[in-house]
C-alpha beads as a LAMMPS data file, in Angstrom:
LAMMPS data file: protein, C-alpha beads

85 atoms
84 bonds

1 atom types
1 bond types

-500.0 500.0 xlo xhi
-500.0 500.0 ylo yhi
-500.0 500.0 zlo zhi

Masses

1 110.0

Atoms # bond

1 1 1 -166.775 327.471 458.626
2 1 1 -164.643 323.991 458.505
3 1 1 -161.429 324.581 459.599
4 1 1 -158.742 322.392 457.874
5 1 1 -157.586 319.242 459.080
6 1 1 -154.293 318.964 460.675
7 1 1 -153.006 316.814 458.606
8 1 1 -152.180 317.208 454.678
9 1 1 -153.846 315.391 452.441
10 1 1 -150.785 314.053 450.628
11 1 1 -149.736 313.376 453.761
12 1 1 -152.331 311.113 454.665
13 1 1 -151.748 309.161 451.403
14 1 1 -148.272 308.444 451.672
15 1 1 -148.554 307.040 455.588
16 1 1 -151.478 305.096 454.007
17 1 1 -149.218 303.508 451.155
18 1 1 -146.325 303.081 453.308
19 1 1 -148.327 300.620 455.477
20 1 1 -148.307 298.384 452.368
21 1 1 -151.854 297.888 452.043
22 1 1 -153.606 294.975 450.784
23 1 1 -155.719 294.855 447.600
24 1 1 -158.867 295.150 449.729
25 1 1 -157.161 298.297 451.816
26 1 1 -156.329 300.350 448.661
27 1 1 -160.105 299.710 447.458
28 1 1 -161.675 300.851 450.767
29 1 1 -159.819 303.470 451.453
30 1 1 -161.398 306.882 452.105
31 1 1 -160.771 310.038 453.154
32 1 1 -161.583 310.735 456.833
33 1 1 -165.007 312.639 458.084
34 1 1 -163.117 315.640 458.804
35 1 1 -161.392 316.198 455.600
36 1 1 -164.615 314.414 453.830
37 1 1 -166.344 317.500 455.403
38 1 1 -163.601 320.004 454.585
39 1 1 -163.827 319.231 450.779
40 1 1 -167.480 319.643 450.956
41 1 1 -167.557 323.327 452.558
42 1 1 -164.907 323.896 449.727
43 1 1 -166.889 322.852 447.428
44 1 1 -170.078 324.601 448.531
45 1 1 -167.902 327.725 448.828
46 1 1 -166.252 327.171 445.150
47 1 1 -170.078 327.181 443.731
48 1 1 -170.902 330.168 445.621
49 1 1 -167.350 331.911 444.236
50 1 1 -166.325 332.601 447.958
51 1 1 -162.937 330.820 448.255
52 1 1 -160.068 332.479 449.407
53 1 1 -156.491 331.872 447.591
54 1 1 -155.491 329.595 449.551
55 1 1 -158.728 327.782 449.627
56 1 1 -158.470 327.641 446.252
57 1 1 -155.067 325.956 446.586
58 1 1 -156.181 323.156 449.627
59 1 1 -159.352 322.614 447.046
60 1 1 -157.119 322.118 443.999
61 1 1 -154.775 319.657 446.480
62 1 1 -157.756 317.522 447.312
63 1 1 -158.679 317.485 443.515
64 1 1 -155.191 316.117 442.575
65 1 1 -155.022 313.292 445.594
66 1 1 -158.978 312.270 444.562
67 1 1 -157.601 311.716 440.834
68 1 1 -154.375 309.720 442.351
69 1 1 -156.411 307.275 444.404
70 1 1 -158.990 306.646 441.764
71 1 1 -156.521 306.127 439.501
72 1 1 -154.298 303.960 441.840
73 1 1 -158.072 301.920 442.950
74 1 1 -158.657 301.397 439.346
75 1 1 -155.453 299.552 438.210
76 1 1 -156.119 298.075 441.543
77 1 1 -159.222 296.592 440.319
78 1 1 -157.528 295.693 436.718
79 1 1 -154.534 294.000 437.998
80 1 1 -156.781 292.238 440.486
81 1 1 -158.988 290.751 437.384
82 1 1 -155.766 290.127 434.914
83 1 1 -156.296 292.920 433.079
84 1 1 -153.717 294.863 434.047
85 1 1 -153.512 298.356 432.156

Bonds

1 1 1 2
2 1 2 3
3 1 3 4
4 1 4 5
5 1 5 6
6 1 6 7
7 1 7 8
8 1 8 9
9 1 9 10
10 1 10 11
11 1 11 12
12 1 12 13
13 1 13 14
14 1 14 15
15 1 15 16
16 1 16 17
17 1 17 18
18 1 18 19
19 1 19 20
20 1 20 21
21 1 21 22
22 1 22 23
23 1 23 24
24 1 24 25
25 1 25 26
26 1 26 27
27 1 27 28
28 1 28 29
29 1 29 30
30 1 30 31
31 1 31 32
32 1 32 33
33 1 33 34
34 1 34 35
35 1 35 36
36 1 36 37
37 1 37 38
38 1 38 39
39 1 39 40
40 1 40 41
41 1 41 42
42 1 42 43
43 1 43 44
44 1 44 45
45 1 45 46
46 1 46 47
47 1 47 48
48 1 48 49
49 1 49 50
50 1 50 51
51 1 51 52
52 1 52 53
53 1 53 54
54 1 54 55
55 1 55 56
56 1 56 57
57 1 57 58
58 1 58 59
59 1 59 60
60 1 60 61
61 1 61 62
62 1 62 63
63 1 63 64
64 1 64 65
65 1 65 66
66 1 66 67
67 1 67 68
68 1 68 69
69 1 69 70
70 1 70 71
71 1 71 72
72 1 72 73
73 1 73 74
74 1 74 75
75 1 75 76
76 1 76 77
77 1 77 78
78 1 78 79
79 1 79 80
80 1 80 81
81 1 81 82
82 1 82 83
83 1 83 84
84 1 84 85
């Protein structure tokens, strides 16, 4: 099994954005290999209907923070063509 990583997700987000990252920062940013392998186990387990409650929790947590930074990459990309949303 994965353990988790030390470090919270959301917590990883907010130290990123509080660095004020440039354009090119926010679009390359990416989840580190630990938690990158942490979300896959969860998902593997999800398919397999093993997780625990509280895997079920960390898995919905990583859900929420992928939507954020897609979201946050997108108008990214927008404002960085003029299009801004």
């Amino acid at each position: 099994m994965i353990k988790a990583p030390a470090q919270d997700v959301f917590c990883l987000i907010t130290d990123f954005l509080a660095s004020d990252p440039t354009d090119a920062d926010l679009l390359a940013f990416a989840l580190p290999d630990d938690m990158q392998a942490r979300v896959s186990y969860l998902l593997e387990q999800n398919r397999e209907a093993e997780l625990t409650c509280e895997e079920r929790h960390e898995l919905d947590d990583y859900i929420r923070a992928n939507r954020m930074i897609t979201t946050l990459k997108i108008k990214t990309e927008l404002r960085m063509r003029g299009l801004e949303a």
